[in-house]
C-alpha positions as CSV (number, residue, x, y, z in Angstrom):
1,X,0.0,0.0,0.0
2,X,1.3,3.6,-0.8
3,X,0.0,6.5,1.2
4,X,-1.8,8.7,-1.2
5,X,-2.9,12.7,-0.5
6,X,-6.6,13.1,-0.3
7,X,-8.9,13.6,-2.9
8,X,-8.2,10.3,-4.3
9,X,-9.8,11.6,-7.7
10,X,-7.8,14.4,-8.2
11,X,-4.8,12.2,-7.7
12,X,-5.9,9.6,-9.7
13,X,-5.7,12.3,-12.4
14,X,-2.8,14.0,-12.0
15,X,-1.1,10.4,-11.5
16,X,-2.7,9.4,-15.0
17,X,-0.8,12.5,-16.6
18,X,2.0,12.9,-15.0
19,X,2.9,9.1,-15.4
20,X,2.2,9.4,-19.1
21,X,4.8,12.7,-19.3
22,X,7.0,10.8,-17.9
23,X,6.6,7.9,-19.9
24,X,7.1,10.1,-22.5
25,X,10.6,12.2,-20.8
26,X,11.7,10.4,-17.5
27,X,14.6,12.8,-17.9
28,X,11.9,15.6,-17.2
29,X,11.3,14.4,-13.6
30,X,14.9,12.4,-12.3
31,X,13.1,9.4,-11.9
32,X,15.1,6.8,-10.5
33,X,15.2,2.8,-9.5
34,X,13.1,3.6,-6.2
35,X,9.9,3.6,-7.9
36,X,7.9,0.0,-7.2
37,X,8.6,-0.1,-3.8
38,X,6.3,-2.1,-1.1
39,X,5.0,-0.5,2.2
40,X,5.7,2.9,1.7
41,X,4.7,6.6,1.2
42,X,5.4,9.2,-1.1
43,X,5.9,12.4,-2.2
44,X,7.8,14.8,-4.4
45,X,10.7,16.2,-3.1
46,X,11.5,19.8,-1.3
47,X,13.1,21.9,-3.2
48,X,17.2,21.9,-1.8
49,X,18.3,24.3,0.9
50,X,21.0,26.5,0.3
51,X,24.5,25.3,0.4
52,X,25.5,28.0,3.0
53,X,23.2,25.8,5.7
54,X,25.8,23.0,5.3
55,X,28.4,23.8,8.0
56,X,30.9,21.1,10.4
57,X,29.8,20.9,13.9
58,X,32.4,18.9,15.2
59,X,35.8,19.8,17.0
60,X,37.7,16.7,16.4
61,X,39.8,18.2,13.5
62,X,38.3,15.7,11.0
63,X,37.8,17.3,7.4
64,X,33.9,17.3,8.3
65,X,32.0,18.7,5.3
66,X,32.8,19.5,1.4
67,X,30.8,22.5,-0.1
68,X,27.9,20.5,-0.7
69,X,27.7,19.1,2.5
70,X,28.7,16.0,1.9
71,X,30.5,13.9,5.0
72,X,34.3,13.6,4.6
73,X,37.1,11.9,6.6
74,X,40.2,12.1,5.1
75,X,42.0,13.2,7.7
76,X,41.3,11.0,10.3
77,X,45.1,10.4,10.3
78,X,48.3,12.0,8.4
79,X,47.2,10.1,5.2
80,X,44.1,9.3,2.9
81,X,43.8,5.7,3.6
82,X,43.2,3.5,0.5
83,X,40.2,2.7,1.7
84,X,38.3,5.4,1.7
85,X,39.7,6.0,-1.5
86,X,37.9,2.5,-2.6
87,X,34.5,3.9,-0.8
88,X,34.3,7.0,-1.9
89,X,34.5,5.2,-5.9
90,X,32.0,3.2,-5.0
91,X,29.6,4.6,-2.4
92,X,28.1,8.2,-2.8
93,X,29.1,10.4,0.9
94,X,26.3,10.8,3.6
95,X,25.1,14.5,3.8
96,X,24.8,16.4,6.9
97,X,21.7,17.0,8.5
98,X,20.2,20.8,7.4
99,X,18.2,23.4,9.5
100,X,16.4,21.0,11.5
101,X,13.4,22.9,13.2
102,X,13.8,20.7,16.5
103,X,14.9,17.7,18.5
104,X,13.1,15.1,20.3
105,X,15.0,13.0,23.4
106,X,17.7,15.0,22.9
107,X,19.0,18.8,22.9
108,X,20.9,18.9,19.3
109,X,22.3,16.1,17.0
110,X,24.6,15.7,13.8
111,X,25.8,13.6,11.7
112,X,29.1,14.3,11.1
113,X,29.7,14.7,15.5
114,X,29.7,11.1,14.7
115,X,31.8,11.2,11.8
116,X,34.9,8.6,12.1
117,X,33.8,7.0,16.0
118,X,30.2,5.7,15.2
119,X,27.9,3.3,12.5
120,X,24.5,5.8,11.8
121,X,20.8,4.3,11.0
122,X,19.0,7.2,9.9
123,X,15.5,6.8,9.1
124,X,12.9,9.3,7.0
125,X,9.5,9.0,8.9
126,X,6.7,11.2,9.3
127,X,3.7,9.6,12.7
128,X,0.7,9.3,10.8
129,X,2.4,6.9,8.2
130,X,1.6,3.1,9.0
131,X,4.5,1.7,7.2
132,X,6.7,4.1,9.3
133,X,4.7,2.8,12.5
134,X,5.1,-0.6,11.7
135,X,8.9,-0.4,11.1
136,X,9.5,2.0,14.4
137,X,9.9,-1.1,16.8
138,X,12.2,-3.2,14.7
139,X,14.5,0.4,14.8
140,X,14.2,1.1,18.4
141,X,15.4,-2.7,18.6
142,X,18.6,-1.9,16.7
143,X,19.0,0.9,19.1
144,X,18.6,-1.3,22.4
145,X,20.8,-4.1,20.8
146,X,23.3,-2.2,19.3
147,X,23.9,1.0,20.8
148,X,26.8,-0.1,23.2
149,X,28.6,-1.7,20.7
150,X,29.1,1.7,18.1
151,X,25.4,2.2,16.3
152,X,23.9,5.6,16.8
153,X,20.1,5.9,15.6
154,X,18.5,9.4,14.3
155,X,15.0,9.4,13.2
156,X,14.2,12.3,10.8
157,X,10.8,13.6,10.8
158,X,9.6,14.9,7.8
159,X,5.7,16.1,7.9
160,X,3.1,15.1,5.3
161,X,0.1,17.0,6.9
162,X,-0.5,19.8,9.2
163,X,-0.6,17.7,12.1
164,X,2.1,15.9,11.8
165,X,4.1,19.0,11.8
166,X,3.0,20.2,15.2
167,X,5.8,19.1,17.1
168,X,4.0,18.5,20.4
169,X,2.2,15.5,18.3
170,X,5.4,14.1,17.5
171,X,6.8,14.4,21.1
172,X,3.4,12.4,22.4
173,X,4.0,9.9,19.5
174,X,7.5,9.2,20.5
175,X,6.3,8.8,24.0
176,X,3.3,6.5,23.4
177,X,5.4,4.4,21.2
178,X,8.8,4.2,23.5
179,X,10.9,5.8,21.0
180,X,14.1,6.4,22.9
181,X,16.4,7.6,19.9
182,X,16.9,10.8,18.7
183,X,14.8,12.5,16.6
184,X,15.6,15.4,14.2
185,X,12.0,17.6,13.0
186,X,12.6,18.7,9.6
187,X,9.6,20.5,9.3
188,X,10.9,22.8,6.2
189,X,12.3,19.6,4.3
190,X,15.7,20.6,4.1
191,X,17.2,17.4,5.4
192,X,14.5,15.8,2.9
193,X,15.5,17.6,-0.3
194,X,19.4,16.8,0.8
195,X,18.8,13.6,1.0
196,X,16.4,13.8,-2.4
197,X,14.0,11.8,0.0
198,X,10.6,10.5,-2.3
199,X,9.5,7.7,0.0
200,X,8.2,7.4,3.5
201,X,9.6,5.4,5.6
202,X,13.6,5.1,4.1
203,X,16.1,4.0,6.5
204,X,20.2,5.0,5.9
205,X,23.3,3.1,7.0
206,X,26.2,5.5,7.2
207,X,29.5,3.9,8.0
208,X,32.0,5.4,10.1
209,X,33.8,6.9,6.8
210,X,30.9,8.6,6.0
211,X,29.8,7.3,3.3
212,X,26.2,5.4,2.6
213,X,26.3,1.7,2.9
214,X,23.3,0.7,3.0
215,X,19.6,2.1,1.5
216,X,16.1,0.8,2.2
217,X,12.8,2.0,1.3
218,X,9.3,0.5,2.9
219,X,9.5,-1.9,5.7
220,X,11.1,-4.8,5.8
221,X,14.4,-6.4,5.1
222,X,15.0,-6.3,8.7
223,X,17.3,-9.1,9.4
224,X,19.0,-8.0,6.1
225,X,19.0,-4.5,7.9
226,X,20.5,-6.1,11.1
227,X,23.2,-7.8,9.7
228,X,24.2,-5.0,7.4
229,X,24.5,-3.5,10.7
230,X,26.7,-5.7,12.4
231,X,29.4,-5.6,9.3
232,X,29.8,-2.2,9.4
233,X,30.5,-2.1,13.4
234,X,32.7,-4.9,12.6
235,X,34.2,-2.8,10.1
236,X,34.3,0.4,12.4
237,X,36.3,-1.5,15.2
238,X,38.9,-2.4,12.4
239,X,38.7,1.4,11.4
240,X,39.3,2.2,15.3
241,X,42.2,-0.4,15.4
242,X,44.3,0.9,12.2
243,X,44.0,4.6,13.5
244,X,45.1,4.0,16.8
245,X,48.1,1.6,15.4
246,X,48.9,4.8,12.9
247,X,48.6,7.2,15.4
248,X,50.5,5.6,18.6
């Protein structure tokens, strides 16, 4: 099932058309393999923030962000190891979080604070979405199991409706549901358009390079999810060990 916008007619005919324009010039609209997806949402994306909002929030003397905002870490240590070299042919960079309008069980969150020292879920969501709902406890599950051993989870909240924006609905959501993570509101969509987000609910693995690993749309896949999770903390405590072998 795919969430669809009320009135169903009127979507049923702008669907008709715009499917048949884009039959006609995918180009037009940057469609892309995500289409076809089970148990999820969707939505055309925000239009992109500007690049100035992209800024490092981290002291640790990593090479945090590029222009675009983009996750870096190439100087972790005195040289680019090879790699990240490998990664970054191969896996596009995770982008930092932008302008988030608020934060849920905690008082501010990034990305790249985790940059280099931690393995990131982040998941798209918005509370009135059932797939979203349905997925929350296999996340929060991640977060119990794994959070000791290197995983940090970040839920971004991206609104559909009015309601769903009021943050005081998200807070009792969280609340009624357990949620113990960290939520980000991105109430203007800037995290959203960053992340060219179509789909309700899409989950993330970031590595501790920074780069994306791992991408899933709708529910499901969750041992798939779990074990994807425990490769890259395998991977991170390798990371951890090199560094501190260069560096001693």
């Amino acid at each position: 099932m795919i969430r669809v916008p009320h009135p169903i007619a009127l979507v049923v005919v702008l669907v008709v058309l715009i499917g048949a324009i884009g039959y006609l010039n995918p180009a037009l609209f940057g469609l892309a393999g995500d289409s076809g997806q089970s148990g999820v949402a969707s939505t055309a994306p925000a239009s992109a923030g500007d690049a100035s909002a992209y800024r490092p929030t981290t002291d640790s003397g990593v090479d945090v962000t590029d222009d675009d905002g983009r996750l870096r870490a190439e100087r972790l240590y005195n040289e680019t190891p090879d790699r990240i070299e490998q990664k970054n042919a191969s896996y596009p960079r995770a982008v930092e979080l932008q302008e988030p309008t608020g934060f849920i069980n905690t008082d501010s969150t990034s990305l790249s604070q985790y940059l280099g020292e931690k393995v990131i879920l982040v998941e798209f969501w918005t509370l009135g979405c059932y797939n979203c709902q349905n997925t929350h406890p296999y996340i929060q599950d991640y977060w119990r199991t794994y959070r000791d051993d290197g995983l940090v989870v970040i839920g971004v909240h991206y609104p559909e409706f009015d309601y769903e924006a009021e943050p005081s609905n998200v807070k009792d959501y969280v609340g009624k549901t357990n949620t113990t993570y960290p939520v980000v509101l991105d109430n203007n969509g800037a995290s959203w358009a960053a992340y060219e987000q179509r789909y309700w609910p899409t989950r993330y693995l970031i590595g501790v390079d920074g780069f994306i690993r791992y991408k899933r749309i709708g529910e499901g896949a969750y041992n798939e999810t779990e074990q994807e999770i425990q490769e890259l903390l395998a991977e991170r405590d390798r990371v951890q060990q090199q560094r501190n072998a260069t560096t001693s």
